[in-house]
C-alpha positions in Angstrom: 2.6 74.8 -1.0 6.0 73.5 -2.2 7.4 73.4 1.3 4.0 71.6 2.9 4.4 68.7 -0.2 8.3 68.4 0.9 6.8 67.9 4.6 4.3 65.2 3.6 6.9 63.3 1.4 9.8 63.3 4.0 6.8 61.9 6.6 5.9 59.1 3.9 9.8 58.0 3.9 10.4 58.0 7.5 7.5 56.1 7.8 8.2 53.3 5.2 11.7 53.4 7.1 9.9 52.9 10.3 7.6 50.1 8.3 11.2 48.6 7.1 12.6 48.4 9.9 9.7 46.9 11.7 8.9 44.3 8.7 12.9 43.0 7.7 13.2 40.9 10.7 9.9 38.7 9.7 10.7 38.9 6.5 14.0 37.9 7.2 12.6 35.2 9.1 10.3 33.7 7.0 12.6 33.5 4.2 14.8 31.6 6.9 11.8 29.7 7.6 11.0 28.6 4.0 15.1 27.5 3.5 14.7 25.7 6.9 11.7 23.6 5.0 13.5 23.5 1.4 16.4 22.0 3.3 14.4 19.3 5.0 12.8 18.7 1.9 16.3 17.8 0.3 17.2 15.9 3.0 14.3 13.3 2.8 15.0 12.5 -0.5 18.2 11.2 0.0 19.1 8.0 1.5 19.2 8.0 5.4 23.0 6.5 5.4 24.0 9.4 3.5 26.3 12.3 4.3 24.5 14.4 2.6 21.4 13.8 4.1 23.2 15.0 7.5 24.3 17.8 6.2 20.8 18.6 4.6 19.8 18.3 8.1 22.3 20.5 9.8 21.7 22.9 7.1 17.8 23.1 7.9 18.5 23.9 11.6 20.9 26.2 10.9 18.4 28.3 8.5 15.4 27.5 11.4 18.1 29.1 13.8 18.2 31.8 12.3 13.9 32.8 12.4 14.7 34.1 16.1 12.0 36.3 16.0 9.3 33.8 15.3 8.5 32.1 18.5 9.2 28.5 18.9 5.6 28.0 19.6 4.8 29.5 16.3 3.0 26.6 14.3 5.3 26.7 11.1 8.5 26.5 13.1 7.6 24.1 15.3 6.7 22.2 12.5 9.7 21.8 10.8 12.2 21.3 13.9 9.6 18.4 14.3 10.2 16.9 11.2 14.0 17.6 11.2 13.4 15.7 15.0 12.0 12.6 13.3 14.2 12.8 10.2 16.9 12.4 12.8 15.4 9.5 14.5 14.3 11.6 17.7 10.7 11.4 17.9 10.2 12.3 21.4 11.8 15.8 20.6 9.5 15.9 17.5 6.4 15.5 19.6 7.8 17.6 22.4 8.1 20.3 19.5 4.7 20.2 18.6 3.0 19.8 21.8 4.1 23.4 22.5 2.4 25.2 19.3 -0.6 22.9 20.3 -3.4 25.2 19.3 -2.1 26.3 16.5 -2.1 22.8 15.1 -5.5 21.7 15.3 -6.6 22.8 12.1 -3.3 21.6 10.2 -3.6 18.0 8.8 -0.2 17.5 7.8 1.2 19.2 11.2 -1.2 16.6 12.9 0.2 13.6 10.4 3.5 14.1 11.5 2.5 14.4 15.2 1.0 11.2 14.5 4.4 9.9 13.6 6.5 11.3 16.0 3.7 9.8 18.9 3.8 6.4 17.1 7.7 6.0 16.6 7.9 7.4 20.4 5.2 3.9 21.3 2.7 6.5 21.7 0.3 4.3 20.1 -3.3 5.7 21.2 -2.1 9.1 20.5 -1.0 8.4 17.0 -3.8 7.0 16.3 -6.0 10.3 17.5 -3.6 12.5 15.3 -4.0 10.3 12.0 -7.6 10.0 12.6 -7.5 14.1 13.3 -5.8 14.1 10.0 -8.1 12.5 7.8 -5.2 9.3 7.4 -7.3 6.6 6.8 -7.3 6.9 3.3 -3.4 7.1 3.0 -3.2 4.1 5.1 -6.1 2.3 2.8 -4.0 3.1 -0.7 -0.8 2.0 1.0 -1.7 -1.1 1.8 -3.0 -1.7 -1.2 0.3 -1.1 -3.2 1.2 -3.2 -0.5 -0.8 -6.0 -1.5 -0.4 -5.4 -5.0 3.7 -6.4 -4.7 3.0 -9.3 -2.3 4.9 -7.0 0.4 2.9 -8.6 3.6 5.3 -7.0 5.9 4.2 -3.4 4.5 1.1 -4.1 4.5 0.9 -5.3 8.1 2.0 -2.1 8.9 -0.4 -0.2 7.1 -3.5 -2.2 7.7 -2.4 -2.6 11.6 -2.6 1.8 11.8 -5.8 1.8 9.6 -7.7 -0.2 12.0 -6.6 1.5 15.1 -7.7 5.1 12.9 -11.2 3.1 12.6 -11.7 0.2 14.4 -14.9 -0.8 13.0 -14.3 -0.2 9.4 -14.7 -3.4 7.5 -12.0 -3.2 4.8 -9.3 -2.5 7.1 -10.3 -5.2 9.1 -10.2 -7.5 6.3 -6.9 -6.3 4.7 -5.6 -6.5 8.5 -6.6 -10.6 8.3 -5.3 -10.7 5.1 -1.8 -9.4 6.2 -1.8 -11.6 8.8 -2.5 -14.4 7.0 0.7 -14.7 5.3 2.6 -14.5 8.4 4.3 -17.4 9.4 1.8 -18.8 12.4 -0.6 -16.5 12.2 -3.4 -18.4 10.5 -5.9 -18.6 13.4 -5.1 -15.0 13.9 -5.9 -14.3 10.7 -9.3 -15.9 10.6 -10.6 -14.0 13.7 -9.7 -11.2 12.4 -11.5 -12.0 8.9 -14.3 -13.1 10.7 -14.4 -10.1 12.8 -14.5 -8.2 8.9 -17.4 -10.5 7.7 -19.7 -9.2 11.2 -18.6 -5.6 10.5 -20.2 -5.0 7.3 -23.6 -5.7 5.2 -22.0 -5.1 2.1 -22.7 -8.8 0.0 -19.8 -7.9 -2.3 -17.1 -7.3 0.6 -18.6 -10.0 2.4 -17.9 -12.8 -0.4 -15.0 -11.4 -0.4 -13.8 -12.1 3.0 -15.5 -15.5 3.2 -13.2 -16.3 -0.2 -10.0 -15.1 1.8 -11.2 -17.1 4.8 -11.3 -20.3 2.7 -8.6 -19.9 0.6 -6.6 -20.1 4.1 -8.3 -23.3 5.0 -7.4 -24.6 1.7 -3.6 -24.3 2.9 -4.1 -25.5 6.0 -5.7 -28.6 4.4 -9.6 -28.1 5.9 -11.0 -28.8 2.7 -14.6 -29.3 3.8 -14.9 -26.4 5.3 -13.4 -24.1 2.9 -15.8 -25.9 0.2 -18.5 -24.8 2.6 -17.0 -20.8 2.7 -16.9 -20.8 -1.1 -20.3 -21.7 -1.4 -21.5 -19.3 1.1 -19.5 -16.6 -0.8 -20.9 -17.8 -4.0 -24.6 -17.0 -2.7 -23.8 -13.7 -1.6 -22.1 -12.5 -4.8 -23.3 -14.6 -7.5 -21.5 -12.1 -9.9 -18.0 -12.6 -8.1 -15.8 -15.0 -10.0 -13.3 -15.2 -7.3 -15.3 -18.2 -5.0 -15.9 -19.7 -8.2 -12.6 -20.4 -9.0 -11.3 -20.9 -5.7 -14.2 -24.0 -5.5 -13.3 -25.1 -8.7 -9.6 -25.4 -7.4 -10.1 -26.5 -4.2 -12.8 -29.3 -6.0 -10.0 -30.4 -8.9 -7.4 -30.7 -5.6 -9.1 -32.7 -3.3 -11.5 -34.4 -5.5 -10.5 -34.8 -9.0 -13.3 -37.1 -10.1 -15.8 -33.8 -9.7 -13.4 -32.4 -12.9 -16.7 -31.7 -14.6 -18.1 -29.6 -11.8 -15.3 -28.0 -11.6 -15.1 -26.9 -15.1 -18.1 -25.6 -14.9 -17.6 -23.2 -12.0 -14.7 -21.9 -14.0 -16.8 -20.9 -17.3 -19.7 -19.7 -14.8 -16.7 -17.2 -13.2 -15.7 -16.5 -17.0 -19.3 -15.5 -18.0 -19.3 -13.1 -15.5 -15.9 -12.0 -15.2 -13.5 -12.4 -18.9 -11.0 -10.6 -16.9 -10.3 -13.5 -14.6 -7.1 -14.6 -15.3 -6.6 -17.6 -12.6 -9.6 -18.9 -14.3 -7.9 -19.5 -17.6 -5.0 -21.2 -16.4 -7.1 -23.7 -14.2 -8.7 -24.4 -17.5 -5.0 -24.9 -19.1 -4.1 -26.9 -16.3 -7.0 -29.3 -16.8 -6.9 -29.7 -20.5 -2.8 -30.3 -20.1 -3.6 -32.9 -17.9 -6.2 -34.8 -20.8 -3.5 -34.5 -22.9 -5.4 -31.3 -24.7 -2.0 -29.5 -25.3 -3.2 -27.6 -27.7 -6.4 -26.3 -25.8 -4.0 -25.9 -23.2 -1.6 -23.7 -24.7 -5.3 -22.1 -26.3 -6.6 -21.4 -22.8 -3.4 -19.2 -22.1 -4.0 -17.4 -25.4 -7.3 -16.8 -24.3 -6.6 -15.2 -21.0 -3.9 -12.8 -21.9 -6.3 -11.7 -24.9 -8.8 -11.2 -22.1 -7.0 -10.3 -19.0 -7.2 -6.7 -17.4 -3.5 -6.5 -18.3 -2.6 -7.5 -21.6 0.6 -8.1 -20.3 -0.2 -10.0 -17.5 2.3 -11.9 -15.8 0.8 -14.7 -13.8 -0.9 -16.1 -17.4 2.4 -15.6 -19.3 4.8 -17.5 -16.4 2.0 -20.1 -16.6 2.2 -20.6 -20.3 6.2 -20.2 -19.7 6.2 -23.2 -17.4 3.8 -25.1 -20.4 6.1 -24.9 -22.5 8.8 -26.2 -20.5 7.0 -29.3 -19.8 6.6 -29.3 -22.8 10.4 -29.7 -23.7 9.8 -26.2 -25.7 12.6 -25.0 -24.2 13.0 -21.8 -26.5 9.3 -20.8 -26.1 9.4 -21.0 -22.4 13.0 -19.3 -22.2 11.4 -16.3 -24.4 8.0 -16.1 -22.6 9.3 -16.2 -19.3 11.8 -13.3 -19.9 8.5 -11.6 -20.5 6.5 -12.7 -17.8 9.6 -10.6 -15.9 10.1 -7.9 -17.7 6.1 -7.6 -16.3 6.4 -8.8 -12.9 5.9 -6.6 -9.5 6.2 -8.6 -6.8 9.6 -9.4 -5.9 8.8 -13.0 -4.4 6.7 -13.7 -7.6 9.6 -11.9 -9.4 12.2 -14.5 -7.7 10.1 -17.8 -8.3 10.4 -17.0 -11.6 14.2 -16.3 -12.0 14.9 -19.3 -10.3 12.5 -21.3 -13.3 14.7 -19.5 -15.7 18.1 -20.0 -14.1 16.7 -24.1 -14.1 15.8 -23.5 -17.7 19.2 -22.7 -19.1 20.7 -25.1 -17.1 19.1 -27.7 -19.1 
C-alpha cells in the first residue's frame, strides 16, 4: 500500500514538472509582456524631448523581445509594439503591427483607438475614422473639445471637432462645435457659417438650434452684418424663449449699432436675467450701460450682482470687468487688487494674457 502511494506521489511530481516546464515559458512571457506595457506606460508620461523617454522606450522593446513565445500576431503583443511604434513617431509600423493580429482586435476598443491613431497620423483618414467609430470615440472627441472650448484653445478644438464629425457625420453637436472652431480661424468666417448652418438642418432639437443660430449671429456681429445677425437672434429667441444667450447677444448687438434703442435693450437683458441669474455677460452689459449714465454706483452694483449670482462665484470675466471699472475709474488700488484675482481665476491663456497686459498698463501708471 505504502509502495503504490510512493508511485502515485512520484507521478504527481513528474507531472507538475512536466506542467512547469510546459507553463514557465508563458509565464515568463507574460510577465515580459506586462513590463513591455509598464515601460510604455512610463515613457508616455514624460516629455517626448526627453532622454528618458527613449530609454523608457528601448526598455519596453527590450522586455516585448523577450515574450518569444507569444506570437507577434498575438493581440496583446501586437498591441504594445504598436503603441511603442507611435510613441516613436512611426505610425505606419504601428498600423502594420496591428493589421497582423487583425481578428483578435475587433472586440478591443482601446486596441481599435490606437489603430485609429496610427491610421490617422499615417493620413489614413477614412480608416481612422472606421477605428474610432469601431471604438465608441465620439464621446472622447465630444469632451475634448469641450475642454477645448472651455480654455479658448480653437486650434485643439479644431482638431477634435474636425475627427468627431468624420466619426458621425450627421451628428448635430459636432457639427456645430466644428463651425464654431472654425469660426475663430483667421478667414474662415464663411466656412464657419456653412458649416453652422449645415448644424441648424441636422437637428430638431429647439434648444441646440437657438444655439447655433446665436453662434451664427454673433459672427455676423464681427463681421459688421448687423441686420442680419438682429434677424438670427430673434429667430433664436423664438425657438428658446428660456435661452438667455440670444437675449443678450440682441441686447448687445442693439446697444452697438443702435444706442437710441438703450431701453429695449435693457430690457432683453433683465428678460435673459429672469430666466437665467447665472448669466454673467448679462450683468456686465447692465454695468456697462449704467457707467455710461453716469450710474457709477449701479455700475459697480451690477458687478456685485453677477458674481453673487454667477455659476462661479469666482468668475473671472465679471471680476476683470469690475477690474477695468475701477481703473476708469482712477481706483487704481481696487482694480490692481481685483484684477490679480480675476487671474488667479482665469483658464484661458489668451483671456489670461489680455489681462496681464491691463495689469502690466496698470502699474505703469
Amino acid at each position: 500500500m505504502k509502495a503504490q502511494r510512493n508511485v502515485w506521489m512520484l507521478l504527481a511530481i513528474i507531472a507538475l514538472l512536466v506542467l512547469a516546464i510546459v507553463a514557465f515559458p508563458s509565464l515568463a512571457s507574460a510577465g515580459s509582456l506586462n513590463l513591455a506595457h509598464a515601460g510604455l506606460a512610463r515613457a508616455m508620461s514624460l516629455p517626448q524631448d526627453s532622454p528618458h523617454r527613449i530609454a523608457a522606450l528601448d526598455q519596453a522593446q527590450a522586455h516585448l523581445a523577450r515574450a518569444r513565445d507569444v506570437p507577434s500576431t498575438n493581440p496583446r503583443v501586437a498591441l504594445a509594439q504598436a503603441r511603442i511604434w507611435l510613441a516613436r513617431a512611426e505610425p505606419q509600423r504601428a498600423a502594420q503591427a496591428l493589421r497582423a493580429a487583425d481578428a483578435g482586435l475587433q472586440n478591443d476598443f482601446i486596441a481599435q483607438f490606437f489603430w485609429a491613431q496610427a491610421e490617422w497620423q499615417s493620413s489614413n483618414v477614412n480608416a481612422a475614422y472606421a477605428h474610432w467609430r469601431t471604438a465608441g470615440a465620439l464621446t472622447y472627441f465630444t469632451q475634448a473639445l469641450n475642454r477645448a472650448r472651455d480654455r479658448h484653445q480653437w486650434d485643439a478644438m479644431y482638431a477634435s471637432a474636425q475627427i468627431a464629425v468624420g466619426i458621425e457625420p450627421a451628428n448635430a453637436e459636432a457639427r456645430y462645435a466644428l463651425g464654431d472652431a472654425l469660426s475663430h480661424q483667421p478667414g474662415a468666417t464663411r466656412v464657419a457659417l456653412a458649416e453652422l448652418a449645415r448644424a441648424f438642418d441636422l437637428t430638431a432639437d429647439p434648444e441646440l438650434r437657438a444655439t447655433i443660430l446665436s453662434r451664427q449671429g454673433e459672427v455676423l456681429v464681427e463681421q459688421g452684418e448687423y441686420r442680419a445677425a438682429l434677424e438670427l437672434f430673434a429667430r433664436a429667441m423664438d425657438l428658446a424663449p428660456r435661452d438667455a444667450r440670444p437675449r443678450v447677444d440682441y441686447a448687445r448687438a442693439v446697444l452697438r449699432f443702435e444706442p437710441d434703442a438703450r431701453a429695449r435693450a435693457i430690457d432683453l437683458l433683465h428678460q435673459a436675467l429672469a430666466v437665467a441669474p447665472w448669466y454673467s455677460l448679462a450683468y456686465s452689459t447692465l454695468a456697462e450701460i449704467a457707467e455710461t449714465q453716469n450710474d457709477l454706483a449701479g455700475a459697480e452694483e451690477w458687478y456685485r450682482k453677477g458674481l453673487a449670482h454667477a455659476s462661479r462665484r469666482n468668475n473671472a470675466d465679471l471680476l476683470f470687468g469690475l477690474a477695468q471699472f475701477y481703473a476708469r475709474q482712477n481706483r487704481v488700488d481696487d482694480a490692481r487688487a481685483t484684477m490679480i484675482l480675476a487671474m488667479r481665476y482665469e483658464t484661458r491663456g489668451d483671456v489670461l494674457l489680455i489681462i496681464a497686459r491691463a495689469l502690466e498698463g496698470l502699474n505703469a501708471r
